[in-house]
DRENTORKOL-3810 file (N, C-alpha, C; in nm, 4 decimals):
REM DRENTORKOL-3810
@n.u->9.7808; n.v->10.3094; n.w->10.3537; ca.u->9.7064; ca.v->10.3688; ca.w->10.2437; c.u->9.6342; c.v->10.2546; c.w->10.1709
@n.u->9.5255; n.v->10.2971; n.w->10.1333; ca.u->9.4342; ca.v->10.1658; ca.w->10.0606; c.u->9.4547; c.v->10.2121; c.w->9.9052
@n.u->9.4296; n.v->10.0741; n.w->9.8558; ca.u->9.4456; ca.v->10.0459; ca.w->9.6743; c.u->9.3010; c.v->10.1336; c.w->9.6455
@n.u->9.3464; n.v->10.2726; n.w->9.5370; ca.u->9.1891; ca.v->10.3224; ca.w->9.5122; c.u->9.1093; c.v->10.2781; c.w->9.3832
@n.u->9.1374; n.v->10.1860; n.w->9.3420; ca.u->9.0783; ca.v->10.1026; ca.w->9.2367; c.u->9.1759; c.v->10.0036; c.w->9.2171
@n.u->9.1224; n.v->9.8886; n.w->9.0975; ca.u->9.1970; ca.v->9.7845; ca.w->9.0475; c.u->9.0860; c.v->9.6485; c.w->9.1294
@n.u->9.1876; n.v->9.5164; n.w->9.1309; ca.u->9.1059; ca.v->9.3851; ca.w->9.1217; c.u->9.1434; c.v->9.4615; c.w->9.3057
@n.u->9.2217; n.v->9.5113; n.w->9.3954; ca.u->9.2578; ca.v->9.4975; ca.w->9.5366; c.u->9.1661; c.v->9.6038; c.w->9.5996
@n.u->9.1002; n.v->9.7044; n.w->9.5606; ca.u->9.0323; ca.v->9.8417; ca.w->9.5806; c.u->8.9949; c.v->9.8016; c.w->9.6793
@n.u->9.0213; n.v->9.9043; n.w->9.7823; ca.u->8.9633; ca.v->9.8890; ca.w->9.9196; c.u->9.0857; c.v->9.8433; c.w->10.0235
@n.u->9.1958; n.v->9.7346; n.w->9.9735; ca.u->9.2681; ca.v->9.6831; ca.w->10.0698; c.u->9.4330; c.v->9.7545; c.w->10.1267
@n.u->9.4601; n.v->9.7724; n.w->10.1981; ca.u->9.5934; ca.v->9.8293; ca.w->10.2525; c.u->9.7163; c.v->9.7673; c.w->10.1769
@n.u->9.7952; n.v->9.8740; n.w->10.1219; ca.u->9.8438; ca.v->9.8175; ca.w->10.0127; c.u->9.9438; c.v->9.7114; c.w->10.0088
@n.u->10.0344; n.v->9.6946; n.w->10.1675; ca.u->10.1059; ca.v->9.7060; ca.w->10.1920; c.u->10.0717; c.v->9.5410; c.w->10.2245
@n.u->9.8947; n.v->9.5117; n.w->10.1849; ca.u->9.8680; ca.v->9.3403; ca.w->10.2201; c.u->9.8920; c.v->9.2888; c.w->10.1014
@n.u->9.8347; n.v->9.3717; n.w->9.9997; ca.u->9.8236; ca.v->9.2998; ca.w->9.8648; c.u->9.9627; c.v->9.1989; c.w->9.8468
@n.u->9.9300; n.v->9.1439; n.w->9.7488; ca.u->10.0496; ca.v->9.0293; ca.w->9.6949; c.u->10.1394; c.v->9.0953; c.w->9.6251
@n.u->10.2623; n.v->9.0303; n.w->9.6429; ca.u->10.3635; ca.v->9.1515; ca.w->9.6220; c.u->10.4021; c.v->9.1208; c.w->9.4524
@n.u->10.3368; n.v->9.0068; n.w->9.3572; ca.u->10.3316; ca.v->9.0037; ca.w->9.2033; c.u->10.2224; c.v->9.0770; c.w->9.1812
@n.u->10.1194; n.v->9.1039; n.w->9.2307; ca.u->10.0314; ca.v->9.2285; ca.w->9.2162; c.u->10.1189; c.v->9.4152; c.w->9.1894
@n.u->10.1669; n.v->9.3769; n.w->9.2985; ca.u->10.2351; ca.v->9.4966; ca.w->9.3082; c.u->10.3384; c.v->9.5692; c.w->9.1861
@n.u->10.4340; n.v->9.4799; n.w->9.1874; ca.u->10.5097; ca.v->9.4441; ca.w->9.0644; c.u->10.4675; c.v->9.4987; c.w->8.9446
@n.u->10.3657; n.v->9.3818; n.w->8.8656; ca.u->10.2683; ca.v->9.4061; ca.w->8.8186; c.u->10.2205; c.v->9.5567; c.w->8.7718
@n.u->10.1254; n.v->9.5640; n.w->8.9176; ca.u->10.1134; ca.v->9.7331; ca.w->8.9113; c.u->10.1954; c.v->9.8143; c.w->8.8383
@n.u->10.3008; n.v->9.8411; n.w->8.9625; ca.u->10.4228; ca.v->9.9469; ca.w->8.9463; c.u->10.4402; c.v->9.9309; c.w->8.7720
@n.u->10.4901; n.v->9.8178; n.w->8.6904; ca.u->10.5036; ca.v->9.8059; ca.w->8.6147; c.u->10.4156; c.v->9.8722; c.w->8.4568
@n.u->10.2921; n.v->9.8410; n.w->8.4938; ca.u->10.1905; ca.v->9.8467; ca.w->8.4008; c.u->10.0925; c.v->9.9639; c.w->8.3905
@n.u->10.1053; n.v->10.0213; n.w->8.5276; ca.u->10.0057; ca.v->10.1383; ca.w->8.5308; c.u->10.0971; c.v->10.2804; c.w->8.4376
@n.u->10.0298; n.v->10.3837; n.w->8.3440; ca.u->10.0790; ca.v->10.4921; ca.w->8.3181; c.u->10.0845; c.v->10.5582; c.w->8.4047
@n.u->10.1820; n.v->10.6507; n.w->8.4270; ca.u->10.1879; ca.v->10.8189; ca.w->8.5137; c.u->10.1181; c.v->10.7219; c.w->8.6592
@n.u->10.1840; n.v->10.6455; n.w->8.7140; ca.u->10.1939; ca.v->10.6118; ca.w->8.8752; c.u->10.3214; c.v->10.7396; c.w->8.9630
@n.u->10.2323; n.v->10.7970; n.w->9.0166; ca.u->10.3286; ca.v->10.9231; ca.w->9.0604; c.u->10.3148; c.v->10.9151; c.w->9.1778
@n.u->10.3760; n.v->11.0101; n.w->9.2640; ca.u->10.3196; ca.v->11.0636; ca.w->9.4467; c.u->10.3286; c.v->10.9299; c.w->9.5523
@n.u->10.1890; n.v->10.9765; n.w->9.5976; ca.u->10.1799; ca.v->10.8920; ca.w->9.6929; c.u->10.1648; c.v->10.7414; c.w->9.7307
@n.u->10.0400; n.v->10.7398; n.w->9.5668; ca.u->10.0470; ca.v->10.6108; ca.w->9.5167; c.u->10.1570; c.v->10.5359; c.w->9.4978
@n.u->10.2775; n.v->10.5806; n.w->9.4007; ca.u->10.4064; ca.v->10.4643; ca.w->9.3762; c.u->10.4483; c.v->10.4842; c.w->9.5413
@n.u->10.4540; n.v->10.5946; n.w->9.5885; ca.u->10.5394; ca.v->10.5334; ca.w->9.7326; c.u->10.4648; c.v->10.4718; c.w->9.8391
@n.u->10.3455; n.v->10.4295; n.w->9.7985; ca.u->10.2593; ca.v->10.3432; ca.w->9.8870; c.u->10.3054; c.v->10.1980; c.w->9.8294
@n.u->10.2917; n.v->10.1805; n.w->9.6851; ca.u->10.3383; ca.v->10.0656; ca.w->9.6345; c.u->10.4665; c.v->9.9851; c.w->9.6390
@n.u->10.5707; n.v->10.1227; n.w->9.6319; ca.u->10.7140; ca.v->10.0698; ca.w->9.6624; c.u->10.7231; c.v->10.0049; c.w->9.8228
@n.u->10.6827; n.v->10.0372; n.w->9.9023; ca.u->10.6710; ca.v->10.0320; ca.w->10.0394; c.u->10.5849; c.v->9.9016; c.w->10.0626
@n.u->10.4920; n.v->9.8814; n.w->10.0127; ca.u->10.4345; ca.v->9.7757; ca.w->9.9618; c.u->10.4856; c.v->9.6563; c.w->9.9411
@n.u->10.5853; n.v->9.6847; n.w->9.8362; ca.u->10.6616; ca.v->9.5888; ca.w->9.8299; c.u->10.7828; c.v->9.5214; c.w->9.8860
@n.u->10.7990; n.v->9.6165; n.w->9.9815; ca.u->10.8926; ca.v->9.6073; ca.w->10.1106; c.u->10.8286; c.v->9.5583; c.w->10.2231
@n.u->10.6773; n.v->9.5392; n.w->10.2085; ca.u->10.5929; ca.v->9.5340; ca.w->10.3320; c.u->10.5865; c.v->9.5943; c.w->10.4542
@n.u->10.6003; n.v->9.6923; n.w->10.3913; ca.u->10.5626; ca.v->9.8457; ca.w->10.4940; c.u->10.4818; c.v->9.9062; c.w->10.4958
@n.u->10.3959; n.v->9.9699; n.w->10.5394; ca.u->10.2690; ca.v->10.0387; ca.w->10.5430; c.u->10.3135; c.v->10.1916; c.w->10.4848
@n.u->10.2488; n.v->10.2632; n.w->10.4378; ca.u->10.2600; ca.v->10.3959; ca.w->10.3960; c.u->10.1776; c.v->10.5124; c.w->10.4474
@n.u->10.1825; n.v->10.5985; n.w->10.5103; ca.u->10.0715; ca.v->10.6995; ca.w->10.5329; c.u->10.1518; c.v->10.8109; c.w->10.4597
@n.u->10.0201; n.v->10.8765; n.w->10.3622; ca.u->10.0287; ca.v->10.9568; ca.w->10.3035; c.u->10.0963; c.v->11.1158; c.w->10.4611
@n.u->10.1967; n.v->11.2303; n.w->10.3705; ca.u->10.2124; ca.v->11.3277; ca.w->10.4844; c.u->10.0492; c.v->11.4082; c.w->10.4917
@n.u->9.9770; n.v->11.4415; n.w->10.6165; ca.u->9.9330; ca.v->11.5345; ca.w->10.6730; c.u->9.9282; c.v->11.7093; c.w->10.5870
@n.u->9.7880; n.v->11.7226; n.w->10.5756; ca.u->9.8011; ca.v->11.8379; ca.w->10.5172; c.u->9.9056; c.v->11.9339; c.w->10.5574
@n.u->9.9149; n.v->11.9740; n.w->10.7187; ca.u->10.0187; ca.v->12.0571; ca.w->10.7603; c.u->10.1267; c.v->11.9753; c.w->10.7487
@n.u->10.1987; n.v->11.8795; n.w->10.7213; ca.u->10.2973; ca.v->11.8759; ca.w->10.6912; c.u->10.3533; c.v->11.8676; c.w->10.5617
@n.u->10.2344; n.v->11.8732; n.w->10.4530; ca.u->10.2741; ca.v->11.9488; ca.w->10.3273; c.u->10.2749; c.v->12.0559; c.w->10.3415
@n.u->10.1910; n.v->12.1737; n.w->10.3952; ca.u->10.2443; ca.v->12.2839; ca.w->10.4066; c.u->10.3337; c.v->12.3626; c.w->10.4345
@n.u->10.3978; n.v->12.2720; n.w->10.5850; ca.u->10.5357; ca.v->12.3107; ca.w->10.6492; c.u->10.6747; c.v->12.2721; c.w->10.5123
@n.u->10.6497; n.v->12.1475; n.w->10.4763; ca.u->10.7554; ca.v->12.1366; ca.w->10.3873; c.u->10.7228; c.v->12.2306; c.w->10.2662
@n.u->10.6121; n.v->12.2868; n.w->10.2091; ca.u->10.6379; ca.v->12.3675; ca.w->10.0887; c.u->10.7051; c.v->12.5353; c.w->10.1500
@n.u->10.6785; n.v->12.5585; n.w->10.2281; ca.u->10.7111; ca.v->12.6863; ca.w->10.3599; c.u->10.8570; c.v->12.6731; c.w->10.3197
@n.u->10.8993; n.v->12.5694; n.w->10.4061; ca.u->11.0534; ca.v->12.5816; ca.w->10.4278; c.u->11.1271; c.v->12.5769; c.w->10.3060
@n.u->11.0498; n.v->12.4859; n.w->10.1746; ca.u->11.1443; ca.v->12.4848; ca.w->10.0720; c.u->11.0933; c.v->12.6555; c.w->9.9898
@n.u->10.9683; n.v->12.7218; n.w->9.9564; ca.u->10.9722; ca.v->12.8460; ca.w->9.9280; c.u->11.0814; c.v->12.9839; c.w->10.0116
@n.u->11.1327; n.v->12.8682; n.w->10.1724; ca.u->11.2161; ca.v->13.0217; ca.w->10.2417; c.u->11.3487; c.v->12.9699; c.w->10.1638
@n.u->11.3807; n.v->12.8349; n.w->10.1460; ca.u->11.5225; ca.v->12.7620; ca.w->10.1114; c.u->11.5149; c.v->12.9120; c.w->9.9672
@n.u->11.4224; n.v->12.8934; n.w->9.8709; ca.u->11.4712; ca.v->12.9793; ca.w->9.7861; c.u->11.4470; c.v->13.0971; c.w->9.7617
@n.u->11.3772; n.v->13.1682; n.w->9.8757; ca.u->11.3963; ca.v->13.3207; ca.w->9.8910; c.u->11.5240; c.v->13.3302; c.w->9.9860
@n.u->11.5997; n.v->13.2405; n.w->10.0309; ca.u->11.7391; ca.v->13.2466; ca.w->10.0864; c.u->11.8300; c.v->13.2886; c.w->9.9822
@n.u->11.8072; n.v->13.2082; n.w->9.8713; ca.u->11.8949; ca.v->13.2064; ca.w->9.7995; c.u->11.8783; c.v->13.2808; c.w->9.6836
@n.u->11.8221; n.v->13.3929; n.w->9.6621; ca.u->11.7892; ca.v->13.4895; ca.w->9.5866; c.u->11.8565; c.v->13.5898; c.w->9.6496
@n.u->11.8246; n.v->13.6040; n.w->9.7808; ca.u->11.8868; ca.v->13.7215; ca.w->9.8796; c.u->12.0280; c.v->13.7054; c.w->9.8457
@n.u->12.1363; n.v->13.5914; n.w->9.8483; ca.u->12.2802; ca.v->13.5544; ca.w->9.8517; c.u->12.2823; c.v->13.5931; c.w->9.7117
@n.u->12.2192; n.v->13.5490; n.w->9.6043; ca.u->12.2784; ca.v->13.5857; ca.w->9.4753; c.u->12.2484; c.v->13.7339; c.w->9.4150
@n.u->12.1718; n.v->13.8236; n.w->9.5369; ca.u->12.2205; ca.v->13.9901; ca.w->9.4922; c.u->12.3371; c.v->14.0206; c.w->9.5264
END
């Protein structure tokens, strides 16, 4: 995943310098999603790919059946 603004914009996050990162994580407001887990990973020096539209879909699927499961059990 690439940095979508800041002094790194453009670069894979996972190159940036890891007191950049830090930094970041630290200083930015409301760092949420994909971004902090591109950054945390980052700082592990791991690459991050955001999930695939269908595989947000499949996971919101299965967790909407997880709790029409459990509506059915608590009649």
């Amino acid at each position: 995943m690439k940095m979508p603004f800041g002094k790194h914009i453009g670069k894979e996050i996972h190159t940036i310098p890891k007191d950049y990162l830090l930094w970041f994580r630290n200083n930015i407001d409301n760092l949420t999603g994909d971004l902090l887990k591109a950054v945390e990973a980052g700082l592990d020096g791991k690459p991050f790919e955001p999930p695939t539209i269908k595989e947000r879909v499949d996971d919101a699927r299965q967790k909407m059946l997880e709790r029409l499961r459990g509506r059915e059990m608590a009649c």
